[in-house]
N, CA, C and O of each residue as an XYZ file, in Angstrom:
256
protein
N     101.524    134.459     99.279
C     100.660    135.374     98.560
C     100.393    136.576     99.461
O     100.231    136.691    100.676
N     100.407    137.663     98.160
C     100.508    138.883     99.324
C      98.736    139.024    100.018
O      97.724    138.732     99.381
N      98.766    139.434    101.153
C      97.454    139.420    101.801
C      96.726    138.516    102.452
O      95.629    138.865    102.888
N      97.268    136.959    102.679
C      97.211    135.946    103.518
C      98.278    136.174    104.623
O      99.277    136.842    104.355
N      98.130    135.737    105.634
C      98.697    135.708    106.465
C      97.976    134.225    107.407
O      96.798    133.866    107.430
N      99.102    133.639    108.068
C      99.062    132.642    109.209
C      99.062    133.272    110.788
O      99.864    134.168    111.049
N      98.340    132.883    111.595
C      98.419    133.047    112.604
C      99.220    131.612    113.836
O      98.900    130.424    113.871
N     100.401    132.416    114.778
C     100.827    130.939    114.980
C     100.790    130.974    116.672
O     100.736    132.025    117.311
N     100.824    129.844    117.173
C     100.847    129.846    118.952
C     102.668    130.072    119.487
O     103.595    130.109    118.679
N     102.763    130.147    120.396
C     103.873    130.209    120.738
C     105.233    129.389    120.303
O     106.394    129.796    120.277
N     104.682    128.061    119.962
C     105.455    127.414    119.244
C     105.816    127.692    117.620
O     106.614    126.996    116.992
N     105.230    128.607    117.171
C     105.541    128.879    115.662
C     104.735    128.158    115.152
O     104.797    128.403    113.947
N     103.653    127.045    115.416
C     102.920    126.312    114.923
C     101.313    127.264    114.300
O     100.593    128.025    114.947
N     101.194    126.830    112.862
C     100.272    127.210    112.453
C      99.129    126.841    112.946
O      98.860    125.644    113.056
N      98.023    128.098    113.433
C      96.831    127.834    113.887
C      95.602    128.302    113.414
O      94.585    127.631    113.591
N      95.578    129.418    112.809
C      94.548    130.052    111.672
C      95.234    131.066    110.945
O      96.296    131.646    111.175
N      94.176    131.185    109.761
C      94.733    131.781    108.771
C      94.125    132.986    108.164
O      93.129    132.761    107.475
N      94.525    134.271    108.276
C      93.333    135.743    107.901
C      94.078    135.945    106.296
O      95.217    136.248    105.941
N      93.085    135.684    105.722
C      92.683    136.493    103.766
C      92.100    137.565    104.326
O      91.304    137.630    105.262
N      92.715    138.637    103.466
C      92.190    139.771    103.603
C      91.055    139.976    101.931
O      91.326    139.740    100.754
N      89.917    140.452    102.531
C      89.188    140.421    101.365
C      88.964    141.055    100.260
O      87.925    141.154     99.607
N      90.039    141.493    100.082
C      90.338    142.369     99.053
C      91.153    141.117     98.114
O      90.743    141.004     96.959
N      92.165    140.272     98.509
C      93.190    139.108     98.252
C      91.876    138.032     97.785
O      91.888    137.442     96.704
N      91.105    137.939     98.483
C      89.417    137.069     98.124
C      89.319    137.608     96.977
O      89.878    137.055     96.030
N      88.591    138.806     96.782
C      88.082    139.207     95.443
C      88.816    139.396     94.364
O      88.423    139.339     93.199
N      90.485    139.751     94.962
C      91.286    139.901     93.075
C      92.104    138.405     93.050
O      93.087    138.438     92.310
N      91.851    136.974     93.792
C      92.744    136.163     93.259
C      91.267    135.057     93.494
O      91.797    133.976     93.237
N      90.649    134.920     93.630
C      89.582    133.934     94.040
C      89.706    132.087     93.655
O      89.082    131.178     94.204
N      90.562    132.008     92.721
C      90.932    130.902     92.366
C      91.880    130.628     93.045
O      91.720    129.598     93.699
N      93.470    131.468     93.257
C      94.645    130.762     94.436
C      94.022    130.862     95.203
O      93.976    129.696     95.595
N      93.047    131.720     96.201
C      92.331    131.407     97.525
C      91.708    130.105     97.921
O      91.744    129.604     99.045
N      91.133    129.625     96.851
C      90.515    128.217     96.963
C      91.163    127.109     96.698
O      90.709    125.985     96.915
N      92.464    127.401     96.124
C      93.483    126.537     95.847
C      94.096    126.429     97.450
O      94.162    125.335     98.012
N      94.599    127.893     98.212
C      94.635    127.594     99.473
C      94.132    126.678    100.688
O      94.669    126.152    101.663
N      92.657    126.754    100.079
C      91.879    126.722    101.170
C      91.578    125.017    101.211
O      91.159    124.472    102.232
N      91.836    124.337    100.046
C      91.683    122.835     99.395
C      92.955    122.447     99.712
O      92.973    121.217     99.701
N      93.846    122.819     99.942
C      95.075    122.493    100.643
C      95.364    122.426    101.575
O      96.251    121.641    101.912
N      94.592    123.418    102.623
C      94.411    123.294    104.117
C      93.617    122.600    104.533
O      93.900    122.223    105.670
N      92.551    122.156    104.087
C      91.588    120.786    104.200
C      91.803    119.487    104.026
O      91.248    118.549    104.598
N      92.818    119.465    103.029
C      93.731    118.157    102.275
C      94.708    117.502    103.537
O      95.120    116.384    103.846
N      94.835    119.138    104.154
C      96.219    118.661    105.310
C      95.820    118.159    106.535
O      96.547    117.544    107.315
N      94.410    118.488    106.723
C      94.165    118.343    107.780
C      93.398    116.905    107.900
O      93.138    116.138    108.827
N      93.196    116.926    106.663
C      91.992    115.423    106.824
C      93.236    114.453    106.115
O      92.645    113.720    105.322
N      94.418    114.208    106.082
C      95.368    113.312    105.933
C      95.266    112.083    106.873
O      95.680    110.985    106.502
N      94.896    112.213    107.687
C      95.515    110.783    108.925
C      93.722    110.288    108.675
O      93.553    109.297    109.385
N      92.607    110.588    108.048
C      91.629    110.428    108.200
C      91.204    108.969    107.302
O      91.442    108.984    106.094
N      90.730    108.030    107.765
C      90.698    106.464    107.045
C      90.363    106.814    105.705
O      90.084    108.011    105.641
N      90.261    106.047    104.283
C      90.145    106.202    103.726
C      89.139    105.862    103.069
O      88.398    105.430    103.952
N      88.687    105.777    102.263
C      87.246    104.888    101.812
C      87.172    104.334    100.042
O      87.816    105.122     99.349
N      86.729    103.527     99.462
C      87.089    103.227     98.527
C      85.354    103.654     97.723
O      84.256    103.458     98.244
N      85.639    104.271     96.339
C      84.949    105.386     95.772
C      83.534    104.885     95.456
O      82.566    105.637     95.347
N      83.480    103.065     95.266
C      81.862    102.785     95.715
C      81.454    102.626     96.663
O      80.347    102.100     96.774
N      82.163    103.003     97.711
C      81.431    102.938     98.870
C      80.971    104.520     99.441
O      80.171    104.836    100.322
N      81.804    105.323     98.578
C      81.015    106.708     98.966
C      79.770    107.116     98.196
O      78.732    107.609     98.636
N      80.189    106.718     96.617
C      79.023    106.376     95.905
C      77.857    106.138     95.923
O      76.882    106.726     95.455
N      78.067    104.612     96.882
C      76.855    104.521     97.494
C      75.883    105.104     98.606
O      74.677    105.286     98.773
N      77.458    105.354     99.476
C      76.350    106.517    100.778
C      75.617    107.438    100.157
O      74.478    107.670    100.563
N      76.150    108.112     99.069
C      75.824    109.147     98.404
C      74.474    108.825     97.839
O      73.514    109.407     98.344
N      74.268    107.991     96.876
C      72.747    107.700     96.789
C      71.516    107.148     97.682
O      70.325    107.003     97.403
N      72.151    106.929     98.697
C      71.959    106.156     99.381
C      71.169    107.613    100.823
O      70.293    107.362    101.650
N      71.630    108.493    100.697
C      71.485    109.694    101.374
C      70.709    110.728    100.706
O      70.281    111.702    101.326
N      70.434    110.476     98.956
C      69.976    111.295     98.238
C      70.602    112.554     97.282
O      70.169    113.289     96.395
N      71.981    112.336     98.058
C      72.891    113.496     97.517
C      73.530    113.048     96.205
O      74.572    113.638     95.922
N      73.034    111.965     95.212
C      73.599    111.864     94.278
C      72.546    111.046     92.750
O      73.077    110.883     91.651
């Protein structure tokens, strides 16, 4: 997408990522589609939890 860009280390490896905010304000939905994808990728190796047990933290914390 035009107006994202990756920033990478010497290895070509992706390390952050600049939206220009102009690309924010005229696509705001692919941006967050981006941005839920880069979160998705990163929290992959992360244990998993089964959905009454977040459920419950969740009421359980007040947040639900």
């Amino acid at each position: 997408m035009k107006g994202v860009n990756f920033i990478t280390d010497d290895k070509n490896r992706k390390k952050a990522i600049v939206i220009e905010l102009k690309t924010i304000e005229q696509h705001p939905e692919e941006v967050d589609d981006i941005l839920d994808a880069i979160v998705a990728s990163a929290r992959k190796e992360e244990p998993k939890r089964a959905w009454a047990d977040v459920k419950k933290s969740l009421k359980t914390n007040g947040k639900l």
